[in-house]
C-alpha positions as CSV (number, residue, x, y, z in Angstrom):
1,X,0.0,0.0,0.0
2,X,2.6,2.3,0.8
3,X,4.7,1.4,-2.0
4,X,1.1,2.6,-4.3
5,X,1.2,5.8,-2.6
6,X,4.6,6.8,-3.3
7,X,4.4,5.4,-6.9
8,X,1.3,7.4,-7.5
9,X,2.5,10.6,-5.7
10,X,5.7,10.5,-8.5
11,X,3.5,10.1,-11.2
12,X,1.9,13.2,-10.2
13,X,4.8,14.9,-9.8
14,X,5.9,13.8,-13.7
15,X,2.8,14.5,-14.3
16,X,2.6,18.3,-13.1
17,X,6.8,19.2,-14.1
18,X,6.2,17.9,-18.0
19,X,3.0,20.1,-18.3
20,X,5.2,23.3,-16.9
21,X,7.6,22.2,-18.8
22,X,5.3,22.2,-21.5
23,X,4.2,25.7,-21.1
24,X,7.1,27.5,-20.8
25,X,8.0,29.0,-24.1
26,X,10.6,28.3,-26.2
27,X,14.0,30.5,-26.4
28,X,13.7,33.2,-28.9
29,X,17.2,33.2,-30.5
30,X,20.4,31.0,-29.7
31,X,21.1,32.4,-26.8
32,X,19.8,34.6,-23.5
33,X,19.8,38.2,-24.3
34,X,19.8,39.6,-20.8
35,X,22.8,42.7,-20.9
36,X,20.7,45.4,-21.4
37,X,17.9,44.4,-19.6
38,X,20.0,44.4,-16.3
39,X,22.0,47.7,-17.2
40,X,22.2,50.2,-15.0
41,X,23.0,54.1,-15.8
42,X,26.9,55.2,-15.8
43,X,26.7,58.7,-14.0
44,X,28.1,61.7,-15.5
45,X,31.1,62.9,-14.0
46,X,30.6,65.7,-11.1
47,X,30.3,69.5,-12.1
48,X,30.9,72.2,-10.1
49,X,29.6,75.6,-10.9
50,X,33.0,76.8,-10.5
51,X,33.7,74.5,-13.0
52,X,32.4,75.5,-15.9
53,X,34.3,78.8,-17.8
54,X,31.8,78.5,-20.8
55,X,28.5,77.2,-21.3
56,X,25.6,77.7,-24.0
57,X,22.2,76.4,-24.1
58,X,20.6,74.5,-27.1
59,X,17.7,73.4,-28.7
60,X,17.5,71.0,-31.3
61,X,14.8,68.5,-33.1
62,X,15.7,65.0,-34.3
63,X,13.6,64.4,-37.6
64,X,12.6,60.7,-37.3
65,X,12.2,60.5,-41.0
66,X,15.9,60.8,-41.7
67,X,17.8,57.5,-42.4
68,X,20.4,58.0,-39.0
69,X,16.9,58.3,-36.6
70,X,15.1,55.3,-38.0
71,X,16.1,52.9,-34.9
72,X,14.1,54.7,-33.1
73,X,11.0,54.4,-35.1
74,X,11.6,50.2,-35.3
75,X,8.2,48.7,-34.8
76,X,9.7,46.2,-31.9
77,X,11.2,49.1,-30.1
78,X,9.8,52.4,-30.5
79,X,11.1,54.9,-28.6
80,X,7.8,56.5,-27.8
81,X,6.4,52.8,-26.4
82,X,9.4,53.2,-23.7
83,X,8.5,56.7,-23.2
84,X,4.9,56.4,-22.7
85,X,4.6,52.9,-21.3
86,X,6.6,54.4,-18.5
87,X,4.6,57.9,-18.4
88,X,1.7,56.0,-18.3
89,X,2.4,53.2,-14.9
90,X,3.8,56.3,-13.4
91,X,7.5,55.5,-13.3
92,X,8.3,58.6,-15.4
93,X,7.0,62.1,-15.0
94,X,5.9,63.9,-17.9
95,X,5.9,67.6,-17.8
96,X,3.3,69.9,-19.5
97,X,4.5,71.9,-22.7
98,X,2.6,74.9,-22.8
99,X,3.7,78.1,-21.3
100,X,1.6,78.7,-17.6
101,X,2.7,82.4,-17.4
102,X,5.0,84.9,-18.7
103,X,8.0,83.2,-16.7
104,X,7.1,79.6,-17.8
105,X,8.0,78.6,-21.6
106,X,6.8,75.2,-22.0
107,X,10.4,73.2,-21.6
108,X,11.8,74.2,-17.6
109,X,9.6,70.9,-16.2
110,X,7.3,73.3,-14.1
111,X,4.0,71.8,-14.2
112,X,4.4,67.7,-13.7
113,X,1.3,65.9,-15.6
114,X,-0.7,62.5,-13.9
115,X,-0.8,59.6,-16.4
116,X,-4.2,60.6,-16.7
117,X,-3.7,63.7,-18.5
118,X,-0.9,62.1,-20.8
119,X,-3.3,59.4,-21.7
120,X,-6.1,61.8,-22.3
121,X,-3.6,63.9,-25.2
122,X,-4.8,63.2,-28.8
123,X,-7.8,61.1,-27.0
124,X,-11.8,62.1,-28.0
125,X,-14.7,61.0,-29.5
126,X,-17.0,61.2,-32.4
127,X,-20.7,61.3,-33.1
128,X,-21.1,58.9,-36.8
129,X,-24.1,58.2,-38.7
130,X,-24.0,54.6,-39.4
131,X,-26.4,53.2,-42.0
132,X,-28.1,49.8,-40.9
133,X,-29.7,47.2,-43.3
134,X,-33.2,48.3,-43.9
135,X,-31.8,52.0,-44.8
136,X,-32.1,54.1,-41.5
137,X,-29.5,55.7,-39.7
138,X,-28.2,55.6,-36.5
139,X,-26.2,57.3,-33.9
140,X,-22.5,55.9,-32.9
141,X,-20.2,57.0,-30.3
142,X,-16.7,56.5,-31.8
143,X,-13.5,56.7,-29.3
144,X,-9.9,57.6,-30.6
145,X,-6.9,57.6,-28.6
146,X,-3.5,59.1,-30.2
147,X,-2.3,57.1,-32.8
148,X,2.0,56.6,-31.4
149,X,2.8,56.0,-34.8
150,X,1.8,59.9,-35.4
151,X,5.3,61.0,-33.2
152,X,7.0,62.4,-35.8
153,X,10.3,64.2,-34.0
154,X,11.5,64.3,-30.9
155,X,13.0,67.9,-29.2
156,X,15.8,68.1,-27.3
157,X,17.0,70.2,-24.7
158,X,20.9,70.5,-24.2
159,X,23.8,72.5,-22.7
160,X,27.2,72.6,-23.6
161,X,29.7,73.8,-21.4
162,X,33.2,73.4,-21.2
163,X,34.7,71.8,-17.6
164,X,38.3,73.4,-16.6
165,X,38.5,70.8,-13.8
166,X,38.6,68.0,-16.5
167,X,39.3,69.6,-19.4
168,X,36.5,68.3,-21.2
169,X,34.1,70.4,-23.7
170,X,31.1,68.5,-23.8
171,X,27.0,68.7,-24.1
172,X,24.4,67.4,-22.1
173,X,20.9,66.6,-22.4
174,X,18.5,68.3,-20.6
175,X,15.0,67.6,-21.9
176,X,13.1,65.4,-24.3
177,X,9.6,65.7,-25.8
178,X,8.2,63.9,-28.7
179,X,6.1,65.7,-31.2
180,X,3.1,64.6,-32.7
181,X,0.6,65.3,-35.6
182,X,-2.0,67.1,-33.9
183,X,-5.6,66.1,-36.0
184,X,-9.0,67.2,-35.9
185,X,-12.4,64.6,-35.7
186,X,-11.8,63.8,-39.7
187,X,-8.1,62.7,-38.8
188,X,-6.4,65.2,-40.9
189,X,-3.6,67.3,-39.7
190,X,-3.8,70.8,-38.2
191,X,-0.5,70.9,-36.9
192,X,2.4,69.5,-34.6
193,X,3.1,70.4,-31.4
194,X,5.1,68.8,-28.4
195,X,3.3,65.8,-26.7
196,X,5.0,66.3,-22.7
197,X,8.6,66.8,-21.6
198,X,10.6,64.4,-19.9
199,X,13.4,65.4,-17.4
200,X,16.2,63.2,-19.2
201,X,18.3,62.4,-16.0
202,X,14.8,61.1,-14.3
203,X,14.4,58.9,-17.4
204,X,18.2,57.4,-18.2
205,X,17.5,54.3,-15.5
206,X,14.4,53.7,-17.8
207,X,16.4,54.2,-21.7
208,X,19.4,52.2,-20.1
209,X,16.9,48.7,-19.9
210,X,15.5,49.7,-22.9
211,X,17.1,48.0,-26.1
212,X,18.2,50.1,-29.4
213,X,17.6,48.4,-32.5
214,X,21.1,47.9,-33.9
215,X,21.4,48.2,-37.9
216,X,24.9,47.4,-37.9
217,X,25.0,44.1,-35.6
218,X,22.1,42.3,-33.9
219,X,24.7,41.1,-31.3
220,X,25.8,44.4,-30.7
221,X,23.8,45.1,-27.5
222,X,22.5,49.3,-27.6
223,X,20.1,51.1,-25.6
224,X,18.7,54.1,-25.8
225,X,20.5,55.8,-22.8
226,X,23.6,54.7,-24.9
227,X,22.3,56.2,-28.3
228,X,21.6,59.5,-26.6
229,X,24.6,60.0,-24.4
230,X,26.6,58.8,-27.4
231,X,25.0,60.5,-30.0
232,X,24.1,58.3,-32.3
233,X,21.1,60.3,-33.5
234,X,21.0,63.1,-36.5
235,X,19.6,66.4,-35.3
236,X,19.5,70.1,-36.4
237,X,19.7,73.0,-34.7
238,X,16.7,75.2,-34.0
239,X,17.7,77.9,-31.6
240,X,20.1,78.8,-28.7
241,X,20.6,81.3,-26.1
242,X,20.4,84.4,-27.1
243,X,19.5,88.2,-25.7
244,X,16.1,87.7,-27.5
245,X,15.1,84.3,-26.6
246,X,14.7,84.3,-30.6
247,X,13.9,80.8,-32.5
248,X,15.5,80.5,-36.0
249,X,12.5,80.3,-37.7
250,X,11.5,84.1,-35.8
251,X,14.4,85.5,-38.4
252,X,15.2,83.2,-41.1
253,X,13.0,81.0,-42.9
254,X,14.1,78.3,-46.1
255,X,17.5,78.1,-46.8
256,X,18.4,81.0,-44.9
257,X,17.2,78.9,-41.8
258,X,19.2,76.2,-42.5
259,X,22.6,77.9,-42.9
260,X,21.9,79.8,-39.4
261,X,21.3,76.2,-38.2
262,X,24.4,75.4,-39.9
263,X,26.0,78.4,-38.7
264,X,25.6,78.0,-34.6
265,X,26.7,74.3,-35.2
266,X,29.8,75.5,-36.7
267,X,30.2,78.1,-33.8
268,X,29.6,75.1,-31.4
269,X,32.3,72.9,-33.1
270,X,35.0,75.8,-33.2
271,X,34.3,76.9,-29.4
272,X,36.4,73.9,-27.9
273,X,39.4,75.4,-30.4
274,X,39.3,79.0,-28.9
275,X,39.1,78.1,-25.4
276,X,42.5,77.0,-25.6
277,X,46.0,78.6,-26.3
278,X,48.5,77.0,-28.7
C-alpha cells in the first residue's frame, strides 16, 4: 500500500513538471539576451559651478524620418512605447509643454502631468451616422486615442559647457519631448506640437533597460541611454541662447534657416578650439 502511494505521488509529480515544462516558451534566438535588460546608468562625472568657464544652451529636433533616426522608429522598439509605457504606470513624469505664465516657456519641467492627463492627449470621441440594413441611420459614439505612430520628432533640450576641472568640452541633455501630428475629428492634420517633456536624467535608469535596435549588428547590445549620451542620433539645430530668446525660424525662414542652423553648429564645433592657447 505504501509502496502505491509513493508510486502514484511521482506520477503526479511527472505529471505536473512535463506540463510546466510544456508551457514555458521556447527561447527566442540562440542564446539569453539579458545585458541590457539588467544595465544600469553610468553617471556623468561631477560638475561644479565653478567648474564651468563657458556654457551655451541649445535646442535641437531629431527628424525621425531621416535615415540615422530610423532605430528609433523600429516597430519592436519604439522609442515613444518606452516613453509612454513608463509615463503612463507612473515610473516617469511627464511635464506639460505649454507656457503657464510669462515666466514659464513650455520646456523648464514646471507643471508635472498625472498619467491621466498624458493618456487623455490626442484622445476624443466622435458622433457617426451609421447606416443599418433596412436604410435608417443611426447614432454611434466612436473613441480615438493618439495614434503613437503619429510621433513624428523628438525635441531636445541640451547644454554645452566646457569643464576646466577636467578639461573636457562637452554637451548634455537636458529635456526630451516627442512631437506629434495634432488632427482634428476627420483625422487630418492641423499641426504639430510637443506631446510632454521628460526630465532626461529622471528617465536614463528607464532608456538604459530599454534596447536600441542595432542596424549594424544584432549582437551588438545598444540602448537608448547609450544612443543619446553617445550620439548616435542626427539632429539640427533650432535655436540657442540668445538676448532675444529668438527661434530660427523668428528671423530666417528656407534656406536662410538652414545655414543659421548650420552656422551655430559650426560656432559650437569651433568653441572647444578658442578656449585654448596653442
Amino acid at each position: 500500500m505504501k509502496n502505491k502511494l509513493i508510486i502514484t505521488l511521482m506520477a503526479l509529480l511527472f505529471t505536473v513538471s512535463v506540463s510546466f515544462a510544456q508551457t514555458e516558451p521556447p527561447l527566442d534566438g540562440v542564446y539569453q539576451k539579458s545585458n541590457v535588460k539588467t544595465a544600469s546608468v553610468t553617471s556623468y562625472a561631477p560638475l561644479r559651478e565653478a567648474d564651468v568657464m563657458w556654457a551655451k544652451r541649445v535646442w535641437r529636433v531629431i527628424d525621425l524620418r531621416e535615415k540615422q533616426n530610423l532605430p528609433m522608429t523600429y516597430p519592436r522598439a519604439k522609442l515613444i512605447d518606452v516613453i509612454m509605457d513608463a509615463v503612463l504606470a507612473g515610473e516617469l513624469t511627464a511635464y506639460n509643454p505649454n507656457p503657464s505664465g510669462p515666466k514659464d516657456f513650455g520646456d523648464e519641467f514646471k507643471v508635472p502631468m498625472t498619467p491621466e492627463e498624458v493618456a487623455a492627449i490626442g484622445a476624443g470621441s466622435d458622433t457617426l451616422d451609421v447606416e443599418q440594413l433596412d436604410g435608417t441611420f443611426t447614432k454611434e459614439i466612436s473613441t480615438r486615442t493618439l495614434n503613437r505612430d503619429d510621433i513624428v520628432a523628438y525635441r531636445l533640450k541640451e547644454e554645452w559647457f566646457f569643464d576646466k576641472q577636467r578639461s573636457i568640452y562637452e554637451p548634455r541633455i537636458i529635456g526630451v519631448a516627442p512631437v506629434y501630428i495634432m488632427r482634428n475629428s476627420s483625422g487630418e492634420e492641423v499641426g504639430k506640437a510637443a506631446l510632454f517633456w521628460i526630465y532626461f536624467n529622471d528617465a536614463r535608469k528607464i532608456l538604459a533597460q530599454a534596447e536600441v535596435f542595432n542596424r549594424q549588428n544584432d549582437a551588438g547590445r545598444l540602448s537608448y541611454d547609450d544612443f543619446f549620451v553617445q550620439r548616435l542620433f542626427s539632429s539640427y539645430i533650432t535655436k540657442w541662447s540668445n538676448e532675444k530668446d529668438y527661434r530660427i525660424e523668428d528671423y530666417a525662414t528656407g534656406m536662410d534657416a538652414l545655414i543659421e542652423a548650420n552656422r551655430i553648429k559650426l560656432e559650437l564645433f569651433n568653441k572647444e578650439h578658442d578656449l585654448w592657447e596653442y
